[in-house]
C-alpha positions in Angstrom: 10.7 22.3 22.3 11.2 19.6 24.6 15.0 17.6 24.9 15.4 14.3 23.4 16.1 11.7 26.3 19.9 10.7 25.2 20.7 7.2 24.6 24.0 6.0 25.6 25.9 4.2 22.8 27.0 1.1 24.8 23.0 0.1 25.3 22.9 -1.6 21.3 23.2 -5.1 20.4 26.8 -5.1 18.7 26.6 -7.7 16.2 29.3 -9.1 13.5 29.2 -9.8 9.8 32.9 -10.8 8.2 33.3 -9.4 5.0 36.0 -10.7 2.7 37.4 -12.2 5.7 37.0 -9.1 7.8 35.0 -8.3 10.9 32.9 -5.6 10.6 30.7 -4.6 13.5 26.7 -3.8 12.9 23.4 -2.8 14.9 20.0 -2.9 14.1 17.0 -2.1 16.0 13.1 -1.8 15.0 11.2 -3.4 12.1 9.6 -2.2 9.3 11.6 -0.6 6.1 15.0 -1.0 6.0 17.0 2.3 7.1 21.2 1.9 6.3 22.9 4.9 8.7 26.9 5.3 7.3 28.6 7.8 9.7 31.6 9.9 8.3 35.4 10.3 8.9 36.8 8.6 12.3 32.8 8.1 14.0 31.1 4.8 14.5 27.8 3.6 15.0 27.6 5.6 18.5 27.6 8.3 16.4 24.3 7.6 15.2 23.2 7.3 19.4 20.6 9.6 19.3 18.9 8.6 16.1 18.7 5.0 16.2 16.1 4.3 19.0 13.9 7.6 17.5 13.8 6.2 13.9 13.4 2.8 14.8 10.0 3.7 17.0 9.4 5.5 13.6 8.2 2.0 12.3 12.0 1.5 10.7 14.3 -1.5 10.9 17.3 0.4 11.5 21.0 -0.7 10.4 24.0 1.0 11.4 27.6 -0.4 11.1 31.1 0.9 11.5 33.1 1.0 8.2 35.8 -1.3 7.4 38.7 0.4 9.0 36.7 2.6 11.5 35.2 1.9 14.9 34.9 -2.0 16.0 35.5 -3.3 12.4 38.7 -4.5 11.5 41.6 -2.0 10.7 43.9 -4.2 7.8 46.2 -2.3 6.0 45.0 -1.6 2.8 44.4 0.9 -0.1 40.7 2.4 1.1 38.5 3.7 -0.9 35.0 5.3 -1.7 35.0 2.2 -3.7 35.7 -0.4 -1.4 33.7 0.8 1.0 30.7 0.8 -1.5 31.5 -2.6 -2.6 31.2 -3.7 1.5 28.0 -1.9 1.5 26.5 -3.5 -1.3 27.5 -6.9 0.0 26.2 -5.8 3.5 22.7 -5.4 1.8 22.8 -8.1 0.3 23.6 -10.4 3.1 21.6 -8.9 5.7 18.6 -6.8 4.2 17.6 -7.8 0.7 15.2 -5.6 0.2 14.9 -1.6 -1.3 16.6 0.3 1.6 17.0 4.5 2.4 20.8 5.0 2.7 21.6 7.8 5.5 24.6 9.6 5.6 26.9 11.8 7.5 29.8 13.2 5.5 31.8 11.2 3.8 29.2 8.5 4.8 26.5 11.1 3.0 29.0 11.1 -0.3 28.7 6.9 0.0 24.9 6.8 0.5 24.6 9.1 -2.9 27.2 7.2 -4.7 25.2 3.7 -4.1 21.7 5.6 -4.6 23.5 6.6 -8.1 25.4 3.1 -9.0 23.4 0.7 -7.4 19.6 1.7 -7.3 18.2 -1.9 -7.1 19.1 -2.0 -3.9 18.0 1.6 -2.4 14.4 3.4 -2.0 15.8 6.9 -1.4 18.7 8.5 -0.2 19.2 11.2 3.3 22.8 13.4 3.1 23.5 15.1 5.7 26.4 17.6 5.3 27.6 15.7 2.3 31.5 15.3 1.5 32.4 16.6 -1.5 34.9 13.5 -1.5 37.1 11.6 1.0 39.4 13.8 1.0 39.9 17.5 -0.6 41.5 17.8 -4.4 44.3 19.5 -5.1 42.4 22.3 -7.4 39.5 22.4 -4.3 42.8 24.2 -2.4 44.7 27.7 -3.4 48.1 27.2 -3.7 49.7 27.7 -0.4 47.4 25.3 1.4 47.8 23.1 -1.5 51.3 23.2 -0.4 50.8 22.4 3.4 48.3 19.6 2.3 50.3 18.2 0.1 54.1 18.5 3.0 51.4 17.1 5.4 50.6 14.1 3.8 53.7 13.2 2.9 54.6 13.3 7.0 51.4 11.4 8.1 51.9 8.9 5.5 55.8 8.8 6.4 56.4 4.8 8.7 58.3 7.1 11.2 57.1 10.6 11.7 53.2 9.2 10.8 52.9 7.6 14.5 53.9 10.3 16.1 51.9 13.2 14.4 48.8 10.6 14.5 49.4 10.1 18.4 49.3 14.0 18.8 46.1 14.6 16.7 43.9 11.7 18.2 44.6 13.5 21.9 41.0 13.7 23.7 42.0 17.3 24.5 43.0 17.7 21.0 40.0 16.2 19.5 37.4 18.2 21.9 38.8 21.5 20.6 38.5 20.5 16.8 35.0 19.6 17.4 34.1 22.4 19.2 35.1 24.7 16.0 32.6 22.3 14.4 29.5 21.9 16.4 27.6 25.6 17.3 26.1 23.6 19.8 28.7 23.0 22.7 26.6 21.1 24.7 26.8 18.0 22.1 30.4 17.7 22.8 30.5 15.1 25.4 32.6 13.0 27.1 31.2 10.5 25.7 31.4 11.6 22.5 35.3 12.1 22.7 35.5 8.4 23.9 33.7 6.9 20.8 36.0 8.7 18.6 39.1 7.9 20.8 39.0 4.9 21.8 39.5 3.0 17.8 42.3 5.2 17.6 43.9 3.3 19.8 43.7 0.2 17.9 46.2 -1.5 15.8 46.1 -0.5 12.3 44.2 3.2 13.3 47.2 4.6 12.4 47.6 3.1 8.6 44.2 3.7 8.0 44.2 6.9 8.9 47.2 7.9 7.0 46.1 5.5 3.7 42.7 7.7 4.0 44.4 11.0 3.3 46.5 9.5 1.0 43.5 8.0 -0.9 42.2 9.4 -4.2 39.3 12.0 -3.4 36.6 9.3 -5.2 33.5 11.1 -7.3 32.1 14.5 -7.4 28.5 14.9 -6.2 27.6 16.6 -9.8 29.2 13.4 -11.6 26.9 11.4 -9.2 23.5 13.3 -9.6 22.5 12.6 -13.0 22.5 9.0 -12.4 20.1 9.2 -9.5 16.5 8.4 -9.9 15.8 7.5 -6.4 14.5 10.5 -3.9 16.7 12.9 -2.0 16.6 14.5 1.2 19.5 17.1 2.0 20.2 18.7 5.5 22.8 20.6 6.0 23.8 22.5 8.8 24.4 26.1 7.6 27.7 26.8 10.0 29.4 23.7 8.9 33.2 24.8 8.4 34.5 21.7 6.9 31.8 21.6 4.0 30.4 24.7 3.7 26.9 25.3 3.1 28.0 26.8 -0.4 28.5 22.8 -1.2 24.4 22.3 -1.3 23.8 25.0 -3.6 24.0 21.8 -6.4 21.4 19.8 -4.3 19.2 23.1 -4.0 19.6 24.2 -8.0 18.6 20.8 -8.7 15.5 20.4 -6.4 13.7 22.7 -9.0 13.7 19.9 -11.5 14.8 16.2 -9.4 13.3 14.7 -6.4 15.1 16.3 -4.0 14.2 18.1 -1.2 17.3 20.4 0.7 16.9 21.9 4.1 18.9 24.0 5.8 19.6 23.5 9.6 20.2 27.2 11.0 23.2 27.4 14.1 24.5 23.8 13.6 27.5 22.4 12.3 29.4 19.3 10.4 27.1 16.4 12.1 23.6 18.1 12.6 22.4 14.4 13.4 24.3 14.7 16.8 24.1 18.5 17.5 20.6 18.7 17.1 19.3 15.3 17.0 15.5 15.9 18.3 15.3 18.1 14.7 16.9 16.0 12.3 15.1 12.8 13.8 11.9 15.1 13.2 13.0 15.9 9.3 14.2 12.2 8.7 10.5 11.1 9.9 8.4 13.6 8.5 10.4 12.9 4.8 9.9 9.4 5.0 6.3 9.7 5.8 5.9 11.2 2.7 8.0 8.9 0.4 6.6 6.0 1.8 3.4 6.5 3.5 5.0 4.8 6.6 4.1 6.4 9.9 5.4 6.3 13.9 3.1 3.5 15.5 
């Protein structure tokens, strides 16, 4: 198998659509039919690096945008939700693409791309999950009781106006932040430098803080099985099967279902939480090959 040629994050077009009086950053790249990439907890569009300039020569107009609160966009204090950020999305669509799109997702950004596939199907072709949430954040009855507990002191601290700032400072360290993603990507080698920076560098921002603490705070938004019923739409699942922060147990729904809905689920063997940037050449090759199918559309 050859290597993908990396693509550095700072090489898109950053672009800017203000939303409710907002800024929120976006990139798109290609033409063809409309892809929407939604990364999860504390990324940003470089996350989506290695996937953009791939699916785009895939004959795709690619969209990718940092979430209201993460990355370049604008960090306000408010009450964030699954919700608003759904509402933004829909008004992102409708402002800039207009036209049945395939919502792609990493995490939490996988829970949002199934939850606008479900509520909002005029507007989406198909839906791609990758290592979906389960919700923003994890229910009290998800927990046993003593971690319950811990969650539960630890929130209270994070979302505290004095002790929040400093236990926010010490979890957003680079060193700090290489070791937590190293318990979450098998591969190593996809914890770059580079990497640390994009997620870093908005924690420095004003406001990076509150949102950060407002997040955990937040309620948990839908359940995946509340959502599936509703969706019509097709479904593509990767997961990678050492993912410790959603466990591969979580797509057991997605693969019960696949007997009797539209969905196809793959499991991605030695990878992690974000198999989109631990294996990129593979999930690139899975996105394409899906789409093909669905669509008809083929890499010029």
């Amino acid at each position: 198998m050859t290597t993908q040629q990396l693509t550095p994050a700072s090489t898109f077009e950053r672009l800017t659509w203000t939303w409710q009086g907002h800024k929120i950053q976006y990139t798109v790249m290609g033409v063809g039919r409309p892809l929407v990439l939604i990364h999860g907890f504390g990324a940003s569009i470089g996350h989506w690096r290695n996937n953009i300039p791939a699916l785009a020569a895939g004959g795709y107009r690619v969209f990718a945008l940092d979430l209201l609160g993460f990355g370049a966009s604008d960090k306000p204090a408010l009450d964030y939700s699954l919700e608003l950020w759904q509402e933004m999305l829909k008004d992102f669509w409708e402002s800039q693409i207009q036209e049945p799109a395939v919502f792609v997702g990493n995490s939490i950004g996988a829970l949002l791309s199934l939850m606008v596939v479900a509520n909002h199907p005029e507007i989406a072709a198909a839906g791609i999950l990758i290592n979906c949430a389960g919700g923003l954040n994890h229910r009290p009855h998800e927990l046993n009781l003593p971690l319950r507990t811990v969650m539960g002191i630890f929130t209270k601290l994070v979302t505290s106006p004095v002790i929040g700032p400093f236990l926010f400072n010490r979890i957003r360290q680079k060193n700090r932040l290489r070791r937590t993603l190293q318990q979450v990507y098998c591969n190593h080698d996809a914890v770059t430098d580079e990497l640390i920076d994009l997620i870093y560098e908005p924690s420095c921002d004003p406001g990076a803080q509150r949102v950060f603490a407002s997040i955990l705070a937040a309620p948990p938004g839908p359940e995946p099985s509340e959502l599936l019923p509703q969706v019509k739409h097709p479904l593509l699942v990767l997961w990678g099967a050492n993912d410790p922060w959603t466990p591969i147990a979580g797509g057991r729904i997605y693969e019960e279902l696949s007997q009797t809905q539209p969905i196809e689920f793959v499991s991605i063997p030695n990878t992690g939480h974000c198999p989109h940037d631990e294996r990129p050449e593979i999930v690139n090759s899975f996105i394409l090959n899906w789409l093909a199918q669905q669509t008809g559309n083929s890499a010029s």
